[in-house]
C-alpha positions in Angstrom: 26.4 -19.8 18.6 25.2 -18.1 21.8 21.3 -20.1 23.0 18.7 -17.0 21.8 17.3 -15.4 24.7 13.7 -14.6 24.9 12.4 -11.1 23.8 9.5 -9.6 23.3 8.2 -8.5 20.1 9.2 -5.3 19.3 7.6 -2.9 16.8 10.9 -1.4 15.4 11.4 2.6 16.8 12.0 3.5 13.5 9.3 2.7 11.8 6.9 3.6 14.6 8.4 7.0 13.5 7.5 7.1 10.2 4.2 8.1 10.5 2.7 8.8 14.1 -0.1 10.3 13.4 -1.7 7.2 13.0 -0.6 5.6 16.9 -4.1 5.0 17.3 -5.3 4.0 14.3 -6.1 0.1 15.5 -8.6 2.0 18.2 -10.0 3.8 15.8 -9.3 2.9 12.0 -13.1 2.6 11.4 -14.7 4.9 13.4 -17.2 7.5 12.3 -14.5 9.9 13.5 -11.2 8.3 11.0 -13.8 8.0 8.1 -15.2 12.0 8.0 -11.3 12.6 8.4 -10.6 11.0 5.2 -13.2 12.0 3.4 -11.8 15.5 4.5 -8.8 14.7 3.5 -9.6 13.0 -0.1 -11.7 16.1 -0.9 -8.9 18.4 0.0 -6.4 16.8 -2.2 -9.2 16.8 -5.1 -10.1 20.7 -4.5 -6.5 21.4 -4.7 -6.3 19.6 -8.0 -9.1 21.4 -9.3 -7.8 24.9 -8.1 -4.3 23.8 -9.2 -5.8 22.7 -13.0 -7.7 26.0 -13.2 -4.6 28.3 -12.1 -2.5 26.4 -15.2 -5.5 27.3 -17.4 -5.8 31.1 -16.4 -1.7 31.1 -17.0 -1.9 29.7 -20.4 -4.5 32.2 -21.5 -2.9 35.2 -20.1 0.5 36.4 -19.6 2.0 36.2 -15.7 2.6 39.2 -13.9 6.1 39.7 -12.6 5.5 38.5 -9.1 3.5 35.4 -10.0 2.9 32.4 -8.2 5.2 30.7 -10.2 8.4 33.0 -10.0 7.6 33.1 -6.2 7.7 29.5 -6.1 11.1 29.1 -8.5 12.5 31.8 -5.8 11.5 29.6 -3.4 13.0 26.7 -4.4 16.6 28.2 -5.4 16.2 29.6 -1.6 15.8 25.9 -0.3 18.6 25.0 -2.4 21.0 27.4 -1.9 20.2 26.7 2.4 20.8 23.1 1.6 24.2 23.7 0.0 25.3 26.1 3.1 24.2 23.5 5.4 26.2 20.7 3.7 29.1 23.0 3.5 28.7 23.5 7.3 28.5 20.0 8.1 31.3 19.0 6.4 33.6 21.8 8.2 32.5 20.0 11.7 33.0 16.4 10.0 36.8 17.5 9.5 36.8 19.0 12.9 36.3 15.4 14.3 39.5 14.0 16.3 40.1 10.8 14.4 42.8 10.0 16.5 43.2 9.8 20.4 46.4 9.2 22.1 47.1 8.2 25.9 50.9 8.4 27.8 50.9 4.4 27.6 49.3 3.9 23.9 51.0 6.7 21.5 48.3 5.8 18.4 49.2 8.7 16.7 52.6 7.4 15.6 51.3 3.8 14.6 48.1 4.8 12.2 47.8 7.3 9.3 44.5 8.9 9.1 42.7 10.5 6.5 39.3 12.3 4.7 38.2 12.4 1.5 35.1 13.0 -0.5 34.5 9.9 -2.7 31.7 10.6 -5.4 28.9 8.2 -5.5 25.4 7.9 -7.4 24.2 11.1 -9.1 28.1 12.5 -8.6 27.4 13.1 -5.0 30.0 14.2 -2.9 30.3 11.4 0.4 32.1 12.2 3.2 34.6 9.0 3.9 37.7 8.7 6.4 40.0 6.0 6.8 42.2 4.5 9.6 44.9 2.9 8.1 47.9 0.8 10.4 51.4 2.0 9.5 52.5 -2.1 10.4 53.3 -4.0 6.8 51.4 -6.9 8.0 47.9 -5.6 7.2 45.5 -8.8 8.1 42.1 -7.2 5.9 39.9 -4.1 5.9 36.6 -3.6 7.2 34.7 -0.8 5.7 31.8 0.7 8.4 28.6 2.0 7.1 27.1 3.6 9.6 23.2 3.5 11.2 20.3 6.0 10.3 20.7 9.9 11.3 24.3 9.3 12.6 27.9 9.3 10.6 31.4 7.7 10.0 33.3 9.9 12.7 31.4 8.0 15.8 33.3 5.1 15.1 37.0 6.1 15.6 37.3 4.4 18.7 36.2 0.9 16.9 38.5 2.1 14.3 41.6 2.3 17.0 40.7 -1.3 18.4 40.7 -2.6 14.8 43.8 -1.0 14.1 45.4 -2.1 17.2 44.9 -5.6 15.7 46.3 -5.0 12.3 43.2 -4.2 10.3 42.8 -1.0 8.6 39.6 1.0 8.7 37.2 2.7 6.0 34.0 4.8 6.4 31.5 6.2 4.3 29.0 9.0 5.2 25.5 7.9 3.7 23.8 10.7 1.2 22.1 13.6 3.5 24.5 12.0 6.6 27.6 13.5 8.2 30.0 15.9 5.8 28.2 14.3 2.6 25.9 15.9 0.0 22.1 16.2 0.7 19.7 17.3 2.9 20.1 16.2 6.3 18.3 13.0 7.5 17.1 12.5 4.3 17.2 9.5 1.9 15.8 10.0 -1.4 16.7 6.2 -2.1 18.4 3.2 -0.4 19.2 1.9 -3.3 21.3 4.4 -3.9 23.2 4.0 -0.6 23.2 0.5 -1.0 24.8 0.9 -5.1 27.3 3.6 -3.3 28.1 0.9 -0.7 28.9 -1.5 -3.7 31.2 1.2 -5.5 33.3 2.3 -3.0 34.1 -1.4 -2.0 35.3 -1.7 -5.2 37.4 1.5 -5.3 39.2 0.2 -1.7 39.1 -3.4 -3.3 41.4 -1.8 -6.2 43.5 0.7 -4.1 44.3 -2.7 -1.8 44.5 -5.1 -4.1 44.9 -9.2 -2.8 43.5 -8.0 1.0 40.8 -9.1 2.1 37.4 -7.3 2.9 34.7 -7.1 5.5 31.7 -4.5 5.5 30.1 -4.1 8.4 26.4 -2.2 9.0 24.8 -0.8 11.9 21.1 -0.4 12.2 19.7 0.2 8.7 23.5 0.4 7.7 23.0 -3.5 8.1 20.3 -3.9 5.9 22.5 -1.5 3.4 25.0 -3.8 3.8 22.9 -7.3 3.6 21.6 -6.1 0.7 24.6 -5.0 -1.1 25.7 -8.6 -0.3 23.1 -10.3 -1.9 24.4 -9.1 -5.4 26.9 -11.5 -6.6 30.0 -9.6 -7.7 29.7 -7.6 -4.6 29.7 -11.0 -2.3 32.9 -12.2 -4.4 35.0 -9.0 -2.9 34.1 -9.9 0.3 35.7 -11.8 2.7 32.2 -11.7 5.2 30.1 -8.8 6.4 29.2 -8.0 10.2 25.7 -6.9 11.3 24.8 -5.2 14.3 21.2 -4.1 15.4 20.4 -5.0 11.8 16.8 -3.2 10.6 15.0 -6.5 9.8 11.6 -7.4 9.8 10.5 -3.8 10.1 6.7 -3.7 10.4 4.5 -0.1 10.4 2.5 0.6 13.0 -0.7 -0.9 11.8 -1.2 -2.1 8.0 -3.0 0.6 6.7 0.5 2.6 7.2 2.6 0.3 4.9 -0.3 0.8 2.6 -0.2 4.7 2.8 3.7 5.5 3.0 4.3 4.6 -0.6 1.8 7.1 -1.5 2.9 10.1 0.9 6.5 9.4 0.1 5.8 10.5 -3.4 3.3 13.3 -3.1 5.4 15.0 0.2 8.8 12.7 0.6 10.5 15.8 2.1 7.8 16.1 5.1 8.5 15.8 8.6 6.1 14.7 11.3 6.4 17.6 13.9 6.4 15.8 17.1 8.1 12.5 16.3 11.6 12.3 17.7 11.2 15.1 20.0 13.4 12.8 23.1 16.3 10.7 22.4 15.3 6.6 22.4 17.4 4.6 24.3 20.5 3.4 22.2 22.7 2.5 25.3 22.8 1.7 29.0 25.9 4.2 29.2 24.7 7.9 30.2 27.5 9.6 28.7 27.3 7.9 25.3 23.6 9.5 25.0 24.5 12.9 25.8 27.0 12.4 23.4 25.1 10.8 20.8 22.0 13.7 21.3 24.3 16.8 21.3 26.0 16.1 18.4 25.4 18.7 15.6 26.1 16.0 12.8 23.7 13.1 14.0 20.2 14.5 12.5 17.7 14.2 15.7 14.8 15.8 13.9 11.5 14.6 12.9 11.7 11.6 10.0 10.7 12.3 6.8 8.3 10.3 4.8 10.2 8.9 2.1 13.6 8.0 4.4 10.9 5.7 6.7 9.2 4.3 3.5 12.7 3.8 2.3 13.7 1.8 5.5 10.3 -0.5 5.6 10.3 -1.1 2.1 14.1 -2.6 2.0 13.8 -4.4 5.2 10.2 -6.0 3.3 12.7 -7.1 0.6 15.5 -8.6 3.1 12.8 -10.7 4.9 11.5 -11.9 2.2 14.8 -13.0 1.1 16.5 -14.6 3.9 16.7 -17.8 2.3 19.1 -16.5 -0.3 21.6 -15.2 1.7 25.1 -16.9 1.1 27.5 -14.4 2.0 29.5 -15.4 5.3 27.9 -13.0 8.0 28.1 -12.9 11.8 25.3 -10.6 13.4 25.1 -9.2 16.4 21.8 -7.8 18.5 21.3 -6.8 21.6 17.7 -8.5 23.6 16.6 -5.4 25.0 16.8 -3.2 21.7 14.1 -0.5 21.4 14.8 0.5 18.2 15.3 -2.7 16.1 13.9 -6.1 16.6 15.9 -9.0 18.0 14.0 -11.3 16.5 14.6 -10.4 12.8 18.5 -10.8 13.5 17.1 -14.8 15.1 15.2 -15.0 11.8 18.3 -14.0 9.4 20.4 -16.8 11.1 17.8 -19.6 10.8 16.9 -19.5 7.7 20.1 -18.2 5.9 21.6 -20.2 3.6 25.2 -19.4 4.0 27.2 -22.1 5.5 29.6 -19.9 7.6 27.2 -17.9 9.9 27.2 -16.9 13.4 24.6 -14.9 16.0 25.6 -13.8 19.2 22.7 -12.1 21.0 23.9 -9.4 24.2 21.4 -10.4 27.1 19.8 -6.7 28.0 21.9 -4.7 26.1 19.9 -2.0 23.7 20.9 -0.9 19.8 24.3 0.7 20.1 26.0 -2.0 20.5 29.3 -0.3 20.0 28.5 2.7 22.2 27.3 0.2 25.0 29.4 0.0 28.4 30.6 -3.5 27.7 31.6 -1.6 23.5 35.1 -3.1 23.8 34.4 -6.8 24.3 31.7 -6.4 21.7 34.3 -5.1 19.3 37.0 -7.8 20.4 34.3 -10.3 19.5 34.0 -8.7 15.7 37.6 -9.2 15.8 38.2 -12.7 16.7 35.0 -13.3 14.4 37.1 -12.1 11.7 40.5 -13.6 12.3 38.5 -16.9 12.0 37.0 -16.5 9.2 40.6 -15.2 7.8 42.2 -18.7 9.0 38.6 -20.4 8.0 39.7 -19.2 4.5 42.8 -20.2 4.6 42.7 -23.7 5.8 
């Protein structure tokens, strides 16, 4: 294990996100100002009660015209559906569009790996988007399966993919629900658990189409806490050989308190609303230029505001993880880089100290930010996740 470096403590980038509206709130949380704007508030969601009550009374005694509110809201609602089901079908037309494969004059890939897309059906019979990188050699050493971070998707990682290949290890990826060529609205996640139970499944399904070889999963961003927490569920951890973490989302904290004590409410009276404002410039994810614009301009990675249940959804599995660090037995190397904006080092520090498995492993990237894979320096990262799992392979073994 690499000596931690010293970072500062970061407020994760995601959940200062969630809701921004309260930035100032420690300035201010008590001020005449904040109170009269709650009270506002309060009384507006008890007016509209009120008016709402008394509209469903007038309806019951009377008949509704043909053009009532509530036809005009059903039309409304079919609208937002049927846009939602043209948008997935138009995200999963560029999700096929993506080169899996790239091939040089020295390094013909193309003849040594088979590539492939299919739609793998996952909680609620939702249609996911999934790919796979599979080497044409016999000698297969295991299969890592890659669930990818928050707002992005599966076809970023083909160039990991080709390095994994290149070393005998064939490749899986899942789209999240709302990510990428899957089902959903865009950027949204009615439930982790969900992602985290469709995590579970398809590990089994490559589990049986592969039987005897091993498997790793491996998570980026909240991807890692998707897959952390899949881990901690015993006949999950028994199909694994060991997961890999980078930029895990751990030890997420809000803002100030009173927004971990708000979220759960908003997420259930308006999961679906965006904070106009938030995301509006790209954070730093990597020290290389041309891995941002390439990040930023791509149609499928979702760069619009957060919505209120996806950043409820991301503090309130990260509160379960820390709280249960000292449970964690799968074998797990993680990966962070000091100078992440969007994550925080620390909780990756945290997860390795008080874990409880006994083959574990933290290597933390002096100055590098959250993309760990996107970085300048992505190869050597990579080879490290390799030779992480070829020891653990022989670890097994021996």
């Amino acid at each position: 294990m690499e000596r931690a470096v010293h970072v500062e403590e970061l407020t994760s980038g995601a959940s200062g996100r969630i809701i921004p509206v309260f930035r100032n709130v420690h300035r201010s949380v008590f001020s005449s100002a904040s109170i009269r704007r709650a009270l506002i508030f309060v009384q507006s969601i008890f007016l509209w009660f009120i008016l709402h009550l008394r509209s469903g009374q007038q309806r019951h005694h009377r008949p509704s015209p043909p053009s009532s509110p509530s036809s005009k809201r059903k039309f409304s609602f079919k609208r937002r559906e049927y846009e939602c089901e043209e948008d997935v079908i138009r995200r999963r037309a560029l999700a096929e569009e993506i080169q899996m494969v790239t091939s040089s004059v020295d390094d013909d890939w193309t003849s040594r790996c088979h590539v492939s897309t299919f739609l793998f059906f996952g909680t609620g019979r939702k249609a996911l988007f999934c790919r796979s990188w599979i080497p044409m050699s016999n000698e297969i050493r295991g299969i890592l399966i890659v669930i990818h971070g928050l707002n992005e998707h599966s076809g970023r990682y083909a160039d990991f993919a080709r390095q994994l290949n290149s070393c005998n290890f064939a490749v899986y990826a899942m789209d999240w629900i709302g990510h990428g060529g899957s089902d959903g609205l865009h950027g949204y996640v009615p439930s982790l658990d969900h992602v985290v139970a469709d995590t579970g499944s398809f590990l089994e399904k490559i589990k049986s189409d592969h039987p005897g070889k091993a498997c790793f999963l491996y998570g980026h961003s909240t991807g890692g806490a998707v897959v952390l927490k899949a881990a901690s569920y015993p006949y999950i951890e028994e199909l694994l050989e060991g997961i890999i973490l980078t930029s895990p989302a751990l030890r997420v904290t809000p803002s100030h308190p009173i927004v971990g004590a708000v979220a759960p409410l908003f997420s259930l009276v308006a999961p679906k609303y965006q904070f106009k404002g938030a995301n509006k410039r790209g954070i730093p994810v990597s020290r290389d230029p041309a891995a941002l614009i390439a990040k930023y301009t791509d149609p499928l990675v979702y760069t619009g505001p957060m919505r209120i249940r996806t950043g409820h959804e991301i503090l309130r599995i990260s509160s379960h993880l820390t709280r249960n660090f000292k449970s964690v037995t799968v074998p797990f190397f993680v990966l962070h880089g000091s100078a992440d904006k969007v994550t925080n080092p620390l909780g990756s520090q945290d997860l390795y100290n008080e874990a409880a498995s006994t083959y574990k492993h933290l290597k933390l990237y002096d100055g590098f930010l959250h993309d760990l894979l996107f970085e300048p320096e992505r190869e050597e990262i990579a080879q490290d996740i390799i030779d992480w799992m070829v020891r653990k392979l022989s670890f097994h073994h021996s």
